[in-house]
C-alpha positions in Angstrom: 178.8 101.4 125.6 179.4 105.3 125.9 179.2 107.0 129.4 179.3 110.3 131.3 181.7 109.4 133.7 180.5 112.5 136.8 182.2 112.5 140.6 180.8 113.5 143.3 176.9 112.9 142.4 175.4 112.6 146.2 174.4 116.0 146.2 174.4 119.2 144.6 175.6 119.6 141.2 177.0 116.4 141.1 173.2 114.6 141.4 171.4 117.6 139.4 174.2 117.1 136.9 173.6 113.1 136.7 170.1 113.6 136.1 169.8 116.5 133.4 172.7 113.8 131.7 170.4 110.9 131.9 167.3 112.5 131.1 169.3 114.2 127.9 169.6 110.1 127.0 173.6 110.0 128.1 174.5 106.4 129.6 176.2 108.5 133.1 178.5 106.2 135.9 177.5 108.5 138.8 180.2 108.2 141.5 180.4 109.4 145.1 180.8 108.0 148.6 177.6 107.7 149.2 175.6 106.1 146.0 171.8 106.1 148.0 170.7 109.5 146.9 171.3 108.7 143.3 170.3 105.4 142.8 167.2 106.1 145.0 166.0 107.9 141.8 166.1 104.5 139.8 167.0 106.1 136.6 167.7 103.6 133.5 170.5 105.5 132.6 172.3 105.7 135.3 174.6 103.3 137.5 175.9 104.5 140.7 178.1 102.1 142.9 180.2 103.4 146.4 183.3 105.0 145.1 185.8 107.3 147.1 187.2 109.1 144.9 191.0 108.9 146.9 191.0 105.2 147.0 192.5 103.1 144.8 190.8 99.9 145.6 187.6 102.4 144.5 189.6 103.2 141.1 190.1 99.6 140.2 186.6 98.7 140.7 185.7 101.4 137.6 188.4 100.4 135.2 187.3 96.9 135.7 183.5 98.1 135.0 184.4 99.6 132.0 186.9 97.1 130.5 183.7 94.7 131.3 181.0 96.6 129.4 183.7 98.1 126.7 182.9 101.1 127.6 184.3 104.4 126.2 183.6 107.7 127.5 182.5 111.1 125.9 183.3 113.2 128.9 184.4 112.9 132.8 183.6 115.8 135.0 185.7 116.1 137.9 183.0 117.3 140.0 183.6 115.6 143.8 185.3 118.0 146.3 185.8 118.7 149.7 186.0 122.3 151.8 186.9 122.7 155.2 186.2 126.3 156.8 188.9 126.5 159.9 191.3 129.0 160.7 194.7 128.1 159.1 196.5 127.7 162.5 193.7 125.7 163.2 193.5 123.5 160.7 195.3 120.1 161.1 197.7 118.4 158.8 195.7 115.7 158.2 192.6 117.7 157.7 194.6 120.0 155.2 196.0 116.7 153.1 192.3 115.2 153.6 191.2 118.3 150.6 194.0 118.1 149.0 193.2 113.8 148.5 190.3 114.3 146.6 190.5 118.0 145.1 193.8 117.3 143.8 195.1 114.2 144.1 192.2 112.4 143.2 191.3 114.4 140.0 194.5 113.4 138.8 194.2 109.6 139.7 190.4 110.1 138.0 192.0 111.5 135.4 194.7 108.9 134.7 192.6 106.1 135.1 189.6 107.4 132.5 191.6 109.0 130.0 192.8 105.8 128.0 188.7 104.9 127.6 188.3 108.1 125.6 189.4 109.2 121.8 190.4 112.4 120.7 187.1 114.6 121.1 186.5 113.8 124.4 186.7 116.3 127.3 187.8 116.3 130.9 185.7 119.0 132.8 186.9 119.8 136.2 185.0 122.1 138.7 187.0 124.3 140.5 186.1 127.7 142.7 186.5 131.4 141.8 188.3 130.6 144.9 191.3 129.2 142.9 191.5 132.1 140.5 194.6 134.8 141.3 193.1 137.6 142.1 189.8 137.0 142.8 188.6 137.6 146.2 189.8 135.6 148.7 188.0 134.2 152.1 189.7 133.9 155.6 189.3 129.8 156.6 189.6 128.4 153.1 193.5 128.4 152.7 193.4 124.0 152.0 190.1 124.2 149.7 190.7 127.9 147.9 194.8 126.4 147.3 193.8 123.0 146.2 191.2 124.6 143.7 193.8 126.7 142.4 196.4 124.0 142.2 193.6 121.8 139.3 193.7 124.9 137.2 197.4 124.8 136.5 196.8 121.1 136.3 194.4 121.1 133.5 196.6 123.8 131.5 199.3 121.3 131.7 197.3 118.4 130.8 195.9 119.6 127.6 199.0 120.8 126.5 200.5 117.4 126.6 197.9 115.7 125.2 197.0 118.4 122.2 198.5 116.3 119.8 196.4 113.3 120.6 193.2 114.4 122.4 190.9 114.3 124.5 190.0 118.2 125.5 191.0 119.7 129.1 188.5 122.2 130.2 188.1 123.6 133.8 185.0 125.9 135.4 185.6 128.0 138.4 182.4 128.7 139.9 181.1 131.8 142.2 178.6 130.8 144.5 176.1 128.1 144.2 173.2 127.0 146.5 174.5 123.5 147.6 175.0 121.8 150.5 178.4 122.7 150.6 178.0 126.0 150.7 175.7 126.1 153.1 177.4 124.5 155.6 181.0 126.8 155.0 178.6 129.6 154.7 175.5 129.0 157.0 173.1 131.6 156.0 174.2 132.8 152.9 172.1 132.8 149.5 174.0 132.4 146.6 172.3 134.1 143.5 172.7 130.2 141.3 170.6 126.9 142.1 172.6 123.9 142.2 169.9 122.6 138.9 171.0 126.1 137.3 174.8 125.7 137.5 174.2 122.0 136.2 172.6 122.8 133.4 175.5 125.2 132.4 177.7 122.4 132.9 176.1 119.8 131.1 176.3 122.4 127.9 180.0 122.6 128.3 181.0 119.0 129.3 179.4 118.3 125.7 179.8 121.0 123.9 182.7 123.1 124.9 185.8 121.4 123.7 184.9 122.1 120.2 185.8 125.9 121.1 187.9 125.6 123.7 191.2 123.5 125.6 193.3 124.0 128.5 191.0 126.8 129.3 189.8 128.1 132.8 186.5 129.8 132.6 185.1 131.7 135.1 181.5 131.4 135.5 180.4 133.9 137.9 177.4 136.8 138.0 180.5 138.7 140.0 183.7 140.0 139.2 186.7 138.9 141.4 
C-alpha cells in the first residue's frame, strides 16, 4: 500500500490537510496525540491511531504498521508542533526541551524512521514558522518555539544534501500566520489573513508536487515580508 504519512492531524492544518489528502484518493496515516477528531470523520482513507510524536514506544507501533501492510510512502509531512508563549526568564527548562521534543527532535526521529519506506521521488515536507527565518520579524515570548523552528530548516538543508544521491526530496514551508488553534491561543485575538483549509490546500500541492522543482529548499509562504 502507498500512504501520506501527516503529524500532528488533531487540528488545524494537520486535520484539514488529512482530509483534502483523502478526499484527493491518497491512502493518509493521520498521527497526533489525540486521534478522536480525525477518526470521528470515519473517512475510508484514512487511519488514525494515538501517536506522540516524542515517544519511541509511539515510533515502533508505525514501523510495525507499515512493515505489516508493506506499506511505502509517497510523502511525510512533518506537520505536529508545539509553541509556548512565556517570557524567556520565565520559561522553564523542561518547558523549553518540551518544544524542542517534538519540533526538533521528533521530526528527526519521524524522519529516520519513515525514510527507509520511501524511493527516490518521495518528499519529506516539514512545516516550520516565518518565525524560524533570519531576519524575519521576530516576537517577544517565542524564544523555544521561533529557535526550534529555525533549527528544522538547517536540518532539512542538511538532509537532502546527504541523501541527493539516493533520494527522497527534503522540502521545508515556513508559514506567516494561519487561523488555527495554535495561534489563537499564543495570539488571543488576532486574525490571521490564511484559513487553516487555505494553508492546507497549499500544502497538499507541494507535499505532491514540489520535489520535482525543488530540494533542500526553505520556502517562505507568507502574504508579508519579514
Amino acid at each position: 500500500m502507498k500512504f501520506i504519512v501527516v503529524t500532528g492531524t488533531s487540528r488545524g492544518i494537520g486535520f484539514e490537510l488529512s482530509k483534502l489528502l483523502a478526499d484527493a484518493g491518497y491512502n493518509v496515516l493521520a498521527l497526533s496525540r489525540n486521534e478522536e477528531p480525525i477518526k470521528s470523520i470515519a473517512h475510508k482513507n484514512i487511519t488514525a491511531f494515538p501517536f506522540d510524536v516524542s515517544s519511541s514506544e509511539d515510533r515502533e507501533k508505525v514501523s510495525k504498521y507499515l512493515k505489516d501492510k508493506n506499506g511505502k510512502v509517497i510523502a511525510l509531512i512533518n506537520n505536529a508542533g508545539i509553541l509556548i508563549n512565556k517570557p524567556f526568564l520565565e520559561i522553564t527548562e523542561d518547558e523549553f526541551k518540551s518544544v524542542y521534543d517534538v519540533n526538533v527532535f521528533g521530526v528527526a526521529s519521524m524522519t529516520k524512521l519513515i525514510v527507509p519506506f520511501m524511493d527516490e521521488y518521495g518528499h519529506v515536507l516539514t512545516i516550520s514558522s516565518m518565525g524560524g527565518i533570519q531576519g524575519s520579524a521576530k516576537f517577544p515570548g517565542l524564544s523555544a518555539y521561533s529557535s526550534s523552528k529555525g533549527a528544522v530548516l538547517t536540518l532539512t538543508e542538511l538532509l537532502a544534501e546527504e541523501f541527493k544521491e539516493s533520494g527522497p526530496s527534503f522540502n521545508a514551508l515556513a508559514l506567516g500566520a494561519v487561523q488555527t488553534e495554535m495561534l489563537e491561543e499564543a495570539f488571543p485575538g488576532y486574525k490571521a489573513p490564511v484559513s487553516a483549509k487555505e494553508m492546507a490546500e497549499y500544502i497538499m500541492d507541494f507535499a505532491l508536487k514540489g520535489q520535482k522543482m525543488y530540494n533542500g529548499k526553505i520556502l517562505q509562504v507568507s502574504s508579508s515580508t519579514p
